[in-house]
C-alpha beads as a LAMMPS data file, in Angstrom:
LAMMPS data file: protein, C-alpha beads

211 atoms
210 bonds

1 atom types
1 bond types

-500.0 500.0 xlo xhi
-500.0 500.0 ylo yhi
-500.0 500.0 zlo zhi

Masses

1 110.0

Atoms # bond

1 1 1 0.000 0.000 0.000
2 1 1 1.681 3.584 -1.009
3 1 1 1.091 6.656 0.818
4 1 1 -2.286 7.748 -1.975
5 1 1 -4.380 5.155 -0.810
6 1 1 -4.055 5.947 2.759
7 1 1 -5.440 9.296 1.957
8 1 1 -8.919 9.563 3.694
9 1 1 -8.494 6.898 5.690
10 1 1 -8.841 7.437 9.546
11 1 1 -5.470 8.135 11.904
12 1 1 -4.110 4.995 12.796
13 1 1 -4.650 4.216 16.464
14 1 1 -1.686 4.511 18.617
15 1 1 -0.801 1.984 21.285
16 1 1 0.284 2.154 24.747
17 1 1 1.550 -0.074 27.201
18 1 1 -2.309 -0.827 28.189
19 1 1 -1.940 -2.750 24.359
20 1 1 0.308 -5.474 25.603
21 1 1 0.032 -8.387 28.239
22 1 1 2.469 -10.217 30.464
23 1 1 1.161 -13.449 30.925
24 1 1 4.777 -14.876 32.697
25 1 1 8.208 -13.579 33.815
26 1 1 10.099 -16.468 34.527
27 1 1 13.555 -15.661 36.074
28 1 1 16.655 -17.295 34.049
29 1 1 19.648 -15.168 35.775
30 1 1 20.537 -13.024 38.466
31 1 1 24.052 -11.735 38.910
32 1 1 25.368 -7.974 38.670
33 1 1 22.550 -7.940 35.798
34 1 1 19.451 -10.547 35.054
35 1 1 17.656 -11.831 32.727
36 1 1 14.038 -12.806 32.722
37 1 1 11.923 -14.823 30.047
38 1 1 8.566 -13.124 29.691
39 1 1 5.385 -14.680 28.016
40 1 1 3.163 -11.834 26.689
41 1 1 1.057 -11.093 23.713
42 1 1 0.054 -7.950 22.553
43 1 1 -2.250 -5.979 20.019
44 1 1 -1.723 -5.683 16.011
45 1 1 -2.408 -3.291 13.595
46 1 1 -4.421 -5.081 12.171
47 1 1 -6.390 -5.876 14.956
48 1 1 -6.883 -8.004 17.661
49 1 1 -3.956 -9.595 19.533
50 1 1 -1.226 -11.810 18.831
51 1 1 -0.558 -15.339 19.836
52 1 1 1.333 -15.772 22.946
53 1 1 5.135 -14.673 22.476
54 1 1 7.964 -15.897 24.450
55 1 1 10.948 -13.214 24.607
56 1 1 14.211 -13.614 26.527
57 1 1 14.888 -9.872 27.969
58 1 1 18.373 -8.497 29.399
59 1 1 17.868 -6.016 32.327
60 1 1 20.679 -4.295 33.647
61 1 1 18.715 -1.196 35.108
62 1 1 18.858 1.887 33.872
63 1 1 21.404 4.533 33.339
64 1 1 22.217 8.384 33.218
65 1 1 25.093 9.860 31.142
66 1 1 26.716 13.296 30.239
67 1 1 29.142 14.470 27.736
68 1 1 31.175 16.791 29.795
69 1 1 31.967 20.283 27.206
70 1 1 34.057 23.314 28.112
71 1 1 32.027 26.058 26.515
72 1 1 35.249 28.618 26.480
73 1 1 37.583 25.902 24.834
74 1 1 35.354 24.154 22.253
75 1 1 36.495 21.104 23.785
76 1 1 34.673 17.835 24.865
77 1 1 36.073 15.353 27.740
78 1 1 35.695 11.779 26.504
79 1 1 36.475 8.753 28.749
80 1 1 38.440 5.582 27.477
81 1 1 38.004 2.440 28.773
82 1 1 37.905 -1.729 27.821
83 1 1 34.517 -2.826 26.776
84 1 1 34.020 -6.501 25.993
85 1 1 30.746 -6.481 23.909
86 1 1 32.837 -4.228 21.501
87 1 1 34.781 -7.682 20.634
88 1 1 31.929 -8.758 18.059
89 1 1 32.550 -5.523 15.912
90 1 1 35.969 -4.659 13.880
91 1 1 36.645 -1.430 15.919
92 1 1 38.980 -1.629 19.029
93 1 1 37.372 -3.213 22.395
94 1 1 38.794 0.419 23.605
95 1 1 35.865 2.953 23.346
96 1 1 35.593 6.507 23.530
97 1 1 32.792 7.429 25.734
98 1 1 30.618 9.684 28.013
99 1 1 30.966 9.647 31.855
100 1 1 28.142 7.660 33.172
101 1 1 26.753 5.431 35.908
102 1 1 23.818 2.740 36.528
103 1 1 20.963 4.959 38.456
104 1 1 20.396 3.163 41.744
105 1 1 17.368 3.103 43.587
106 1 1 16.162 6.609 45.295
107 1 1 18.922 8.284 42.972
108 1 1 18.200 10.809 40.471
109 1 1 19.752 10.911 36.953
110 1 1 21.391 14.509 37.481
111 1 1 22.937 13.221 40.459
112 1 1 24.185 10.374 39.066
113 1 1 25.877 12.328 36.536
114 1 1 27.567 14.696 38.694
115 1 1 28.769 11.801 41.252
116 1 1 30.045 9.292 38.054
117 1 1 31.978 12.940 36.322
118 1 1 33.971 13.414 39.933
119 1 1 34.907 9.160 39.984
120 1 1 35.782 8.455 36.598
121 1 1 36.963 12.003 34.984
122 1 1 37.914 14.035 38.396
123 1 1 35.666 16.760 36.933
124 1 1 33.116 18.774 38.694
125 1 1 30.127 19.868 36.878
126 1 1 29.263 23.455 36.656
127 1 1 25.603 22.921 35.277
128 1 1 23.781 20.764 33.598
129 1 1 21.281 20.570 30.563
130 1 1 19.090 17.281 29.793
131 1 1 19.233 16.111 25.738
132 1 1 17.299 13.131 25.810
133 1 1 16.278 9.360 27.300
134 1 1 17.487 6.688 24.698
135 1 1 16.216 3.341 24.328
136 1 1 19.881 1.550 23.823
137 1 1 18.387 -2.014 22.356
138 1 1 14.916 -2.426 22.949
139 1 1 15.071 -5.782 20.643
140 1 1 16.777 -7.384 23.434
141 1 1 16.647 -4.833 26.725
142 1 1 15.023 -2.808 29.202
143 1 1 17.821 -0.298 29.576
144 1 1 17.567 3.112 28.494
145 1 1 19.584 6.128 29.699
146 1 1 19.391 9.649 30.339
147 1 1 21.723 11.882 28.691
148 1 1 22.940 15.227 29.175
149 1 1 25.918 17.853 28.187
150 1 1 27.759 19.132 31.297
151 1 1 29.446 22.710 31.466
152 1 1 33.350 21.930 32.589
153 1 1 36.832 23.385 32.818
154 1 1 38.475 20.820 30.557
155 1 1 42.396 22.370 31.859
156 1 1 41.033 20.282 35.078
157 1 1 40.529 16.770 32.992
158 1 1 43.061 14.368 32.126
159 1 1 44.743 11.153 33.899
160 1 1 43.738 7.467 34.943
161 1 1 40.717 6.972 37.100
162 1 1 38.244 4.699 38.090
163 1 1 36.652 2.633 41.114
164 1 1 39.111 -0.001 41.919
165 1 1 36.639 -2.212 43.454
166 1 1 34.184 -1.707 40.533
167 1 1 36.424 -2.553 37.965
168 1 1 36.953 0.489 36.140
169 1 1 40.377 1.302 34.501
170 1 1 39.655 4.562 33.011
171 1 1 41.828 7.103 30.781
172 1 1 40.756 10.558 30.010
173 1 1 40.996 12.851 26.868
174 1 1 40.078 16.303 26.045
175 1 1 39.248 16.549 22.686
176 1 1 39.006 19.214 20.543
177 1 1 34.624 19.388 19.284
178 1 1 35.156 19.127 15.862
179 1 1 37.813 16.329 16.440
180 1 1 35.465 14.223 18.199
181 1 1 32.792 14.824 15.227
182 1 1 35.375 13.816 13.259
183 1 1 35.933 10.872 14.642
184 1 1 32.022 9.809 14.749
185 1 1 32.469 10.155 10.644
186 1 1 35.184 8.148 10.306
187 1 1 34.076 5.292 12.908
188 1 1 36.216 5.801 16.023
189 1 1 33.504 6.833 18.201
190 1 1 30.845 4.515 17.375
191 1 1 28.929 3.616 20.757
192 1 1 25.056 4.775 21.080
193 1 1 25.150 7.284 23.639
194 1 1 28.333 9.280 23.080
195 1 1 27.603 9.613 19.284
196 1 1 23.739 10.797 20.107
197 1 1 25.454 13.724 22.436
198 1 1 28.139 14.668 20.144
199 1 1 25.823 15.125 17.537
200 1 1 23.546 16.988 19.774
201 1 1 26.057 19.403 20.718
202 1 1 27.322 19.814 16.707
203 1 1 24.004 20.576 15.914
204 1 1 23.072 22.919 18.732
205 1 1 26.361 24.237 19.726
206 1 1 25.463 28.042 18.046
207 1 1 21.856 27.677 19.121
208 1 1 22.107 29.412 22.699
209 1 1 22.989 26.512 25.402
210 1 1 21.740 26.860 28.548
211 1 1 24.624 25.915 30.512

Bonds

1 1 1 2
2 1 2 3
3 1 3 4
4 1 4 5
5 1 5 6
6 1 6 7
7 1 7 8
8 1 8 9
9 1 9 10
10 1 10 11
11 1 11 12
12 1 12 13
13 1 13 14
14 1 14 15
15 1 15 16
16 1 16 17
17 1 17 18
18 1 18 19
19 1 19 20
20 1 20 21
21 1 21 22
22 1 22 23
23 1 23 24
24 1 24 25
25 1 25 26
26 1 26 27
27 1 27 28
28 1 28 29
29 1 29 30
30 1 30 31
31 1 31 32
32 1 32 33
33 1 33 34
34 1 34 35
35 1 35 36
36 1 36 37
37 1 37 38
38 1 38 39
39 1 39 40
40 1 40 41
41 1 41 42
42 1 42 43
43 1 43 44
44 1 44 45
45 1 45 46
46 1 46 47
47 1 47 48
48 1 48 49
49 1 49 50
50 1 50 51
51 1 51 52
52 1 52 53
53 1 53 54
54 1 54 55
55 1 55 56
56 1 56 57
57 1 57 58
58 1 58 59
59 1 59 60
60 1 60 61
61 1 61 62
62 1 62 63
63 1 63 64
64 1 64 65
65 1 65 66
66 1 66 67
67 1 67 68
68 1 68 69
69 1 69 70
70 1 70 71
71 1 71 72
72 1 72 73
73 1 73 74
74 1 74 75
75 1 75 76
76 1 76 77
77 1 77 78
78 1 78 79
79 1 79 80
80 1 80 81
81 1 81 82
82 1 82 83
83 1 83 84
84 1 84 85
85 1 85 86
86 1 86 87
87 1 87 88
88 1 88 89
89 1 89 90
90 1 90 91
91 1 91 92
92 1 92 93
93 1 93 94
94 1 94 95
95 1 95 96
96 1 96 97
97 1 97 98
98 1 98 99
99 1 99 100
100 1 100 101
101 1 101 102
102 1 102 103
103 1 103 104
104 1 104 105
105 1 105 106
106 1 106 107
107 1 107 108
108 1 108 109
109 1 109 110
110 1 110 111
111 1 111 112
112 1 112 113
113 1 113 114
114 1 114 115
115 1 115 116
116 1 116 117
117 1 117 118
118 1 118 119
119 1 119 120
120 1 120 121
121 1 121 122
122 1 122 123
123 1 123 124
124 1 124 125
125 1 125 126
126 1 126 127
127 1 127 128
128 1 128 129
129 1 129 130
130 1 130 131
131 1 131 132
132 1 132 133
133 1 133 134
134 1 134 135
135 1 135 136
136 1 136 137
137 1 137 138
138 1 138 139
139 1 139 140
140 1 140 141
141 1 141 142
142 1 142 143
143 1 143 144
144 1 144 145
145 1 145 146
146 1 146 147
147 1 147 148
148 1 148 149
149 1 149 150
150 1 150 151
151 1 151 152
152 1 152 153
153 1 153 154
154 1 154 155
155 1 155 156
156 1 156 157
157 1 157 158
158 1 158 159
159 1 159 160
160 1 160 161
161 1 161 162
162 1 162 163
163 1 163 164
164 1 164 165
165 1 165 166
166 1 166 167
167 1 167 168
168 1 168 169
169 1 169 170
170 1 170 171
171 1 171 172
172 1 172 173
173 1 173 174
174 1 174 175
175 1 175 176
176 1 176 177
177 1 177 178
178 1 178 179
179 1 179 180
180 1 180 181
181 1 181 182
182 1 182 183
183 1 183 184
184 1 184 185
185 1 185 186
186 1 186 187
187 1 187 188
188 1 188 189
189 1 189 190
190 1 190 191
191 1 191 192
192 1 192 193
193 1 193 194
194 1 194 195
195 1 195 196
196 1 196 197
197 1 197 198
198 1 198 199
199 1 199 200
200 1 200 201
201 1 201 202
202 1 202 203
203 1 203 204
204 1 204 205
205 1 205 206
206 1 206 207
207 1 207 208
208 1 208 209
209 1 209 210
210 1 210 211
Protein backbone atom coordinates (compact mmCIF):
# COMPACT_ATOMS: atom_id res chain seq x y z
CA UNK A 1 0.00 0.00 0.00
CA UNK A 2 1.68 3.58 -1.01
CA UNK A 3 1.09 6.66 0.82
CA UNK A 4 -2.29 7.75 -1.97
CA UNK A 5 -4.38 5.15 -0.81
CA UNK A 6 -4.06 5.95 2.76
CA UNK A 7 -5.44 9.30 1.96
CA UNK A 8 -8.92 9.56 3.69
CA UNK A 9 -8.49 6.90 5.69
CA UNK A 10 -8.84 7.44 9.55
CA UNK A 11 -5.47 8.14 11.90
CA UNK A 12 -4.11 5.00 12.80
CA UNK A 13 -4.65 4.22 16.46
CA UNK A 14 -1.69 4.51 18.62
CA UNK A 15 -0.80 1.98 21.28
CA UNK A 16 0.28 2.15 24.75
CA UNK A 17 1.55 -0.07 27.20
CA UNK A 18 -2.31 -0.83 28.19
CA UNK A 19 -1.94 -2.75 24.36
CA UNK A 20 0.31 -5.47 25.60
CA UNK A 21 0.03 -8.39 28.24
CA UNK A 22 2.47 -10.22 30.46
CA UNK A 23 1.16 -13.45 30.92
CA UNK A 24 4.78 -14.88 32.70
CA UNK A 25 8.21 -13.58 33.81
CA UNK A 26 10.10 -16.47 34.53
CA UNK A 27 13.56 -15.66 36.07
CA UNK A 28 16.66 -17.30 34.05
CA UNK A 29 19.65 -15.17 35.77
CA UNK A 30 20.54 -13.02 38.47
CA UNK A 31 24.05 -11.74 38.91
CA UNK A 32 25.37 -7.97 38.67
CA UNK A 33 22.55 -7.94 35.80
CA UNK A 34 19.45 -10.55 35.05
CA UNK A 35 17.66 -11.83 32.73
CA UNK A 36 14.04 -12.81 32.72
CA UNK A 37 11.92 -14.82 30.05
CA UNK A 38 8.57 -13.12 29.69
CA UNK A 39 5.38 -14.68 28.02
CA UNK A 40 3.16 -11.83 26.69
CA UNK A 41 1.06 -11.09 23.71
CA UNK A 42 0.05 -7.95 22.55
CA UNK A 43 -2.25 -5.98 20.02
CA UNK A 44 -1.72 -5.68 16.01
CA UNK A 45 -2.41 -3.29 13.60
CA UNK A 46 -4.42 -5.08 12.17
CA UNK A 47 -6.39 -5.88 14.96
CA UNK A 48 -6.88 -8.00 17.66
CA UNK A 49 -3.96 -9.60 19.53
CA UNK A 50 -1.23 -11.81 18.83
CA UNK A 51 -0.56 -15.34 19.84
CA UNK A 52 1.33 -15.77 22.95
CA UNK A 53 5.13 -14.67 22.48
CA UNK A 54 7.96 -15.90 24.45
CA UNK A 55 10.95 -13.21 24.61
CA UNK A 56 14.21 -13.61 26.53
CA UNK A 57 14.89 -9.87 27.97
CA UNK A 58 18.37 -8.50 29.40
CA UNK A 59 17.87 -6.02 32.33
CA UNK A 60 20.68 -4.29 33.65
CA UNK A 61 18.72 -1.20 35.11
CA UNK A 62 18.86 1.89 33.87
CA UNK A 63 21.40 4.53 33.34
CA UNK A 64 22.22 8.38 33.22
CA UNK A 65 25.09 9.86 31.14
CA UNK A 66 26.72 13.30 30.24
CA UNK A 67 29.14 14.47 27.74
CA UNK A 68 31.17 16.79 29.79
CA UNK A 69 31.97 20.28 27.21
CA UNK A 70 34.06 23.31 28.11
CA UNK A 71 32.03 26.06 26.51
CA UNK A 72 35.25 28.62 26.48
CA UNK A 73 37.58 25.90 24.83
CA UNK A 74 35.35 24.15 22.25
CA UNK A 75 36.49 21.10 23.78
CA UNK A 76 34.67 17.84 24.86
CA UNK A 77 36.07 15.35 27.74
CA UNK A 78 35.70 11.78 26.50
CA UNK A 79 36.48 8.75 28.75
CA UNK A 80 38.44 5.58 27.48
CA UNK A 81 38.00 2.44 28.77
CA UNK A 82 37.91 -1.73 27.82
CA UNK A 83 34.52 -2.83 26.78
CA UNK A 84 34.02 -6.50 25.99
CA UNK A 85 30.75 -6.48 23.91
CA UNK A 86 32.84 -4.23 21.50
CA UNK A 87 34.78 -7.68 20.63
CA UNK A 88 31.93 -8.76 18.06
CA UNK A 89 32.55 -5.52 15.91
CA UNK A 90 35.97 -4.66 13.88
CA UNK A 91 36.64 -1.43 15.92
CA UNK A 92 38.98 -1.63 19.03
CA UNK A 93 37.37 -3.21 22.39
CA UNK A 94 38.79 0.42 23.61
CA UNK A 95 35.86 2.95 23.35
CA UNK A 96 35.59 6.51 23.53
CA UNK A 97 32.79 7.43 25.73
CA UNK A 98 30.62 9.68 28.01
CA UNK A 99 30.97 9.65 31.86
CA UNK A 100 28.14 7.66 33.17
CA UNK A 101 26.75 5.43 35.91
CA UNK A 102 23.82 2.74 36.53
CA UNK A 103 20.96 4.96 38.46
CA UNK A 104 20.40 3.16 41.74
CA UNK A 105 17.37 3.10 43.59
CA UNK A 106 16.16 6.61 45.29
CA UNK A 107 18.92 8.28 42.97
CA UNK A 108 18.20 10.81 40.47
CA UNK A 109 19.75 10.91 36.95
CA UNK A 110 21.39 14.51 37.48
CA UNK A 111 22.94 13.22 40.46
CA UNK A 112 24.19 10.37 39.07
CA UNK A 113 25.88 12.33 36.54
CA UNK A 114 27.57 14.70 38.69
CA UNK A 115 28.77 11.80 41.25
CA UNK A 116 30.04 9.29 38.05
CA UNK A 117 31.98 12.94 36.32
CA UNK A 118 33.97 13.41 39.93
CA UNK A 119 34.91 9.16 39.98
CA UNK A 120 35.78 8.46 36.60
CA UNK A 121 36.96 12.00 34.98
CA UNK A 122 37.91 14.04 38.40
CA UNK A 123 35.67 16.76 36.93
CA UNK A 124 33.12 18.77 38.69
CA UNK A 125 30.13 19.87 36.88
CA UNK A 126 29.26 23.45 36.66
CA UNK A 127 25.60 22.92 35.28
CA UNK A 128 23.78 20.76 33.60
CA UNK A 129 21.28 20.57 30.56
CA UNK A 130 19.09 17.28 29.79
CA UNK A 131 19.23 16.11 25.74
CA UNK A 132 17.30 13.13 25.81
CA UNK A 133 16.28 9.36 27.30
CA UNK A 134 17.49 6.69 24.70
CA UNK A 135 16.22 3.34 24.33
CA UNK A 136 19.88 1.55 23.82
CA UNK A 137 18.39 -2.01 22.36
CA UNK A 138 14.92 -2.43 22.95
CA UNK A 139 15.07 -5.78 20.64
CA UNK A 140 16.78 -7.38 23.43
CA UNK A 141 16.65 -4.83 26.72
CA UNK A 142 15.02 -2.81 29.20
CA UNK A 143 17.82 -0.30 29.58
CA UNK A 144 17.57 3.11 28.49
CA UNK A 145 19.58 6.13 29.70
CA UNK A 146 19.39 9.65 30.34
CA UNK A 147 21.72 11.88 28.69
CA UNK A 148 22.94 15.23 29.17
CA UNK A 149 25.92 17.85 28.19
CA UNK A 150 27.76 19.13 31.30
CA UNK A 151 29.45 22.71 31.47
CA UNK A 152 33.35 21.93 32.59
CA UNK A 153 36.83 23.38 32.82
CA UNK A 154 38.47 20.82 30.56
CA UNK A 155 42.40 22.37 31.86
CA UNK A 156 41.03 20.28 35.08
CA UNK A 157 40.53 16.77 32.99
CA UNK A 158 43.06 14.37 32.13
CA UNK A 159 44.74 11.15 33.90
CA UNK A 160 43.74 7.47 34.94
CA UNK A 161 40.72 6.97 37.10
CA UNK A 162 38.24 4.70 38.09
CA UNK A 163 36.65 2.63 41.11
CA UNK A 164 39.11 0.00 41.92
CA UNK A 165 36.64 -2.21 43.45
CA UNK A 166 34.18 -1.71 40.53
CA UNK A 167 36.42 -2.55 37.97
CA UNK A 168 36.95 0.49 36.14
CA UNK A 169 40.38 1.30 34.50
CA UNK A 170 39.65 4.56 33.01
CA UNK A 171 41.83 7.10 30.78
CA UNK A 172 40.76 10.56 30.01
CA UNK A 173 41.00 12.85 26.87
CA UNK A 174 40.08 16.30 26.05
CA UNK A 175 39.25 16.55 22.69
CA UNK A 176 39.01 19.21 20.54
CA UNK A 177 34.62 19.39 19.28
CA UNK A 178 35.16 19.13 15.86
CA UNK A 179 37.81 16.33 16.44
CA UNK A 180 35.46 14.22 18.20
CA UNK A 181 32.79 14.82 15.23
CA UNK A 182 35.38 13.82 13.26
CA UNK A 183 35.93 10.87 14.64
CA UNK A 184 32.02 9.81 14.75
CA UNK A 185 32.47 10.15 10.64
CA UNK A 186 35.18 8.15 10.31
CA UNK A 187 34.08 5.29 12.91
CA UNK A 188 36.22 5.80 16.02
CA UNK A 189 33.50 6.83 18.20
CA UNK A 190 30.84 4.51 17.38
CA UNK A 191 28.93 3.62 20.76
CA UNK A 192 25.06 4.77 21.08
CA UNK A 193 25.15 7.28 23.64
CA UNK A 194 28.33 9.28 23.08
CA UNK A 195 27.60 9.61 19.28
CA UNK A 196 23.74 10.80 20.11
CA UNK A 197 25.45 13.72 22.44
CA UNK A 198 28.14 14.67 20.14
CA UNK A 199 25.82 15.13 17.54
CA UNK A 200 23.55 16.99 19.77
CA UNK A 201 26.06 19.40 20.72
CA UNK A 202 27.32 19.81 16.71
CA UNK A 203 24.00 20.58 15.91
CA UNK A 204 23.07 22.92 18.73
CA UNK A 205 26.36 24.24 19.73
CA UNK A 206 25.46 28.04 18.05
CA UNK A 207 21.86 27.68 19.12
CA UNK A 208 22.11 29.41 22.70
CA UNK A 209 22.99 26.51 25.40
CA UNK A 210 21.74 26.86 28.55
CA UNK A 211 24.62 25.92 30.51
Amino acid sequence: MNEHSLLGQAEPVSYGKEDLTILNKQPLYKGFFQCNKYTLKHKLFAGGWSPEIQREIFERGHAAAVLPYDINNDTVVLIEQFRFGAIETDQSPWLFELVAGIIEAGEVSVEVVKREALEEAGLTLKSTQFIMNCLLSPGGSTEHVDIYIGSVDSEQAGGLHGLEEEGEDIRVHVVARETAYQWIMEGKINNSATVIALLWLQINKNKGLKL
